[in-house]
N, C-alpha and C positions, 0 to 999 in steps of 0.2 A: 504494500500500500504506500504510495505517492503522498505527501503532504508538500503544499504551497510553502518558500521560505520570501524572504522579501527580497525584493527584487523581479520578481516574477516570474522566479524558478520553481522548479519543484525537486524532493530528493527524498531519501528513505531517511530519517532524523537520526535514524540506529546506525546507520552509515556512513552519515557527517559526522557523528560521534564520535564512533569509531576511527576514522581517518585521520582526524582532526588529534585523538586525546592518546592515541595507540603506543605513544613512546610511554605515556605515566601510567595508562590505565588500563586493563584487558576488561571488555564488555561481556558480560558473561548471561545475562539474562536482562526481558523484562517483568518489573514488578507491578507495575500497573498506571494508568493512565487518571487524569482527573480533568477540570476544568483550567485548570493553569498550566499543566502541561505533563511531561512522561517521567517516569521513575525507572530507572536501570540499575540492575546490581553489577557492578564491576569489582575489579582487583587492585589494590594499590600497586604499581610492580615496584617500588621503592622499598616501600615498607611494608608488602605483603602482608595485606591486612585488606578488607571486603569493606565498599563505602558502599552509597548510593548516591549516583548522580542524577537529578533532577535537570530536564529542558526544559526551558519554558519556549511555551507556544510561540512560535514567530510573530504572535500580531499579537501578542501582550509582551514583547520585548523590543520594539523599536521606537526611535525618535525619542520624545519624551520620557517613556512609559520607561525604556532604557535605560537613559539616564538615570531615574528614580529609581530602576531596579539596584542600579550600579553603586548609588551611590547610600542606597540602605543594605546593602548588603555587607561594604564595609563596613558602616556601625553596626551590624548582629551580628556581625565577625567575632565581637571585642565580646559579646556576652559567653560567660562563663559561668553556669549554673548546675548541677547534678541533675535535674530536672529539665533542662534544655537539652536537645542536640543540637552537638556544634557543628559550625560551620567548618570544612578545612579548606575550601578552596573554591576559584570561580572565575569566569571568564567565558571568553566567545567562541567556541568549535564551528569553524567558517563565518555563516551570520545567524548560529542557533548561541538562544546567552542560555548558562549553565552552572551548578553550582553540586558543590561533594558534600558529602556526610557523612559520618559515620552509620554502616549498616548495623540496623539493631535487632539482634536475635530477641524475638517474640513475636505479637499480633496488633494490630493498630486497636482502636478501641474502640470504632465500627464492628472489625469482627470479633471481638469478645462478645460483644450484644447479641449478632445473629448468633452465636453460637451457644450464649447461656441465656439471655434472656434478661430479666430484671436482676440484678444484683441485690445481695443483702447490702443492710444498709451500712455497716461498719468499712464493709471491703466499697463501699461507693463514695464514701467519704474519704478514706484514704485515698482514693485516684484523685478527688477534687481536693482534695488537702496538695496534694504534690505536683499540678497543675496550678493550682492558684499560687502556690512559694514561686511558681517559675514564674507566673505573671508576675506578679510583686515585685521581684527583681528587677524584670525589664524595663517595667513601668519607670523602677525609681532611674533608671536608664534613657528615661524618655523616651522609649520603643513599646508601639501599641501592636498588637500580634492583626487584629481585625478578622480571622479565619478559624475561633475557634470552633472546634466539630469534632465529632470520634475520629474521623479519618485522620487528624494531624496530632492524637494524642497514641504514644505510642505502651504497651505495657509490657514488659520485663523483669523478668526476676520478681515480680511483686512491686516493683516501683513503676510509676506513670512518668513520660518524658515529654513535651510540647517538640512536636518538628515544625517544620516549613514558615519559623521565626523570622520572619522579612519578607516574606514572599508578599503576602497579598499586602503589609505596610508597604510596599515597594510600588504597590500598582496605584497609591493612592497618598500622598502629603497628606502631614494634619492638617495646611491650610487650602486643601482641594474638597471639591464636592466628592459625592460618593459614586460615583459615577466614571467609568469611565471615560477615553475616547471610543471604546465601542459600545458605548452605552449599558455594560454590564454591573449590576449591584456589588460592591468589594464587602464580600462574604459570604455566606451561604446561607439559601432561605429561610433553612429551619432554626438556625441558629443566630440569625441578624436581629443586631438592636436597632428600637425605634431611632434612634437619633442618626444613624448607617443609614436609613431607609429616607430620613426625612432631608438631607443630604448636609447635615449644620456643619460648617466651620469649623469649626474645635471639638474633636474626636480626641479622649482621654481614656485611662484602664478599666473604667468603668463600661465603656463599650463591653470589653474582653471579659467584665464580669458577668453582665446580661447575656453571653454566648457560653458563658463557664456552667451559668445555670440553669441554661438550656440543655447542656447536652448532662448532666447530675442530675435533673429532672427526668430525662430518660433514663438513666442509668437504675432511676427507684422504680420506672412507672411501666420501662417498654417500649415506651413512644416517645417524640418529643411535644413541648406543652401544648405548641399548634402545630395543627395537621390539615393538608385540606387537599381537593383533586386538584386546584390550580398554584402557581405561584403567588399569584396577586390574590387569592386566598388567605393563603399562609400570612404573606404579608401585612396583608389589613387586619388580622387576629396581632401579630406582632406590634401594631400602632395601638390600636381599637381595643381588645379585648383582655382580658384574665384568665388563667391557666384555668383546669380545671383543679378540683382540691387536690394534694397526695393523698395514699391512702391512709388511713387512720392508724396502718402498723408501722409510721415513720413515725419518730419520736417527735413530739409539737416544736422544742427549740429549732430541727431539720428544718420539718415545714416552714416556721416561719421565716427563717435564714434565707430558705430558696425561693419564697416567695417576696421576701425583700431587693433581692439582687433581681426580680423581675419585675421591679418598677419600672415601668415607660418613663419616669422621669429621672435621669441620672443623678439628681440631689436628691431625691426619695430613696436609692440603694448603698451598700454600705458604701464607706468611703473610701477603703482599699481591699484588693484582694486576700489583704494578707490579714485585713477585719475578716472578713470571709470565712476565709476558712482557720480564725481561731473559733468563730461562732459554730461552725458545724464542728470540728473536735470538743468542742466544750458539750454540746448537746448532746454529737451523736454518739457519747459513752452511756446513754440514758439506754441505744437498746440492749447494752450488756446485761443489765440489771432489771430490763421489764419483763413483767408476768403477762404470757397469754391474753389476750382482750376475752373479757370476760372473767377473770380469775383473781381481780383487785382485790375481793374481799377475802380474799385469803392470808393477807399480809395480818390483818389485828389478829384471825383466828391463828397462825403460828407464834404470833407475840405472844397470845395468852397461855396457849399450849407450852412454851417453853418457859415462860414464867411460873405456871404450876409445878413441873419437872423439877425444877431448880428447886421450889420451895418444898416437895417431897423430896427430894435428897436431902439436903439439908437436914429433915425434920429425922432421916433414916439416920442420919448422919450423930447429928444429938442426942437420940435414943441410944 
């Protein structure tokens, strides 16, 4: 399959790639394709070690859009987080723009979902605990992610890491609308904040929290908050509307945590990520300790039972 690059060529992208990166890098599969562009597992031949390198699309990498790739790519170079994947390297293979990664043994956290479904609520709070430290970070960095979704959160070993850190900031200034030159929304449906859609001026980490809470909302529920057959659907629940409730076996501090971070008005959600997610560790240690729904009253009746025990030993005791 042929894809358009600029200039008004055409070429196999795994080919320019290839040709192009073949002294540092052996191309060895692809890993999969998205709306920004392609993901290839390759070899470092340096330091023999497996990265992936990401193309981005030829008409989300020219003129402008370019520059702005190029030039946030250098500052998410400099981020250094346990919870990020770093950047190692970037540049142009003919006229495809390109960037390395380290390859990370596990599963994105789209396919954890398809694969288990709703998560308990402890193990979903850790993913959003270790995704919102890497926000927080960045943020204090003055780097806004703008894309987050399962797909760009990746899970390992039991820890959560954010990829594709610059990418869609890259396609969009904090001082530009939300929009680009091809008219495409910077983020994704299910997971874009009202202020992304409404196109304002000053985009801050509070976006990246509204899209944090979006996809921890799914992580308890299944789904994400809105759903709808169309885009412009979805969207207008994202401006217009309110989640539906979680369900009543999330512990209330969760609930109201994650339904704070989905304020339509970014002065109504917390104030950083890293409020965030002390609110949900602080909470979500309530489901270690909750009884069954339905089985409340059972707490005075073991109080009293073990307070009798006590006072007949005792009484055995003294006799």
């Amino acid at each position: 399959m042929t894809h358009p690059t600029p200039g008004g060529g055409t070429g196999d992208p795994h080919e320019v790639l290839h040709t192009a990166l073949s002294a540092a890098y052996e191309l060895e599969d692809e890993l999969g394709r998205g709306g920004m562009g392609t993901v290839y597992l390759a070899r470092d031949r340096r330091h023999e070690r497996r990265v992936a390198i990401k193309v981005i699309h030829p008409e989300l990498a020219t003129g402008a859009a370019l520059t702005r790739f190029s030039r946030e790519i250098r500052v998410t170079a400099r981020l250094q987080h346990p919870h990020i994947v770093p950047l190692l390297d970037s540049g142009m293979a003919g006229e495809l723009a390109y960037y390395v990664s380290p390859f990370i043994e596990g599963e994105s956290l789209r396919e954890l979902i398809r694969r288990r479904g709703r998560l308990p609520v402890e193990e979903g709070v850790k993913i959003a605990s270790d995704v919102a430290e890497a926000l927080d970070y960045a943020h204090q960095q003055g780097i806004v992610h703008r894309d987050i979704k399962p797909e760009n959160i990746l899970v390992s070993g039991g820890q959560a890491v954010v990829a594709d850190f610059g990418l869609a900031r890259a396609m969009s200034g904090a001082d530009e609308a939300t929009l680009t030159a091809t008219g495409m929304v910077v983020g994704t449906p299910l997971y874009v904040s009202p202020e992304q859609l409404a196109g304002l001026g000053t985009i801050d980490g509070r976006t990246d929290l509204y899209s944090l809470a979006c996809v921890f909302y799914e992580l308890l529920t299944g789904r994400p908050p809105f759903v709808g057959t169309t885009v412009s659907a979805i969207l207008k629940q994202h401006i217009f509307e309110k989640p539906e409730p979680l369900p009543s076996s999330v512990p209330a501090g969760v609930r109201e945590a994650v339904l704070k971070a989905l304020e339509k008005r970014p002065s109504e959600r917390h104030a950083s990520a890293a409020e965030f997610a002390a609110s949900l560790q602080s909470t979500g240690k309530e489901a270690r300790f909750r009884l069954p729904a339905g089985y409340a009253w059972a707490l005075p009746v073991v109080a009293v039972f073990v307070a009798l025990s006590l006072a007949l030993a005792w009484r055995s005791c003294a006799g």
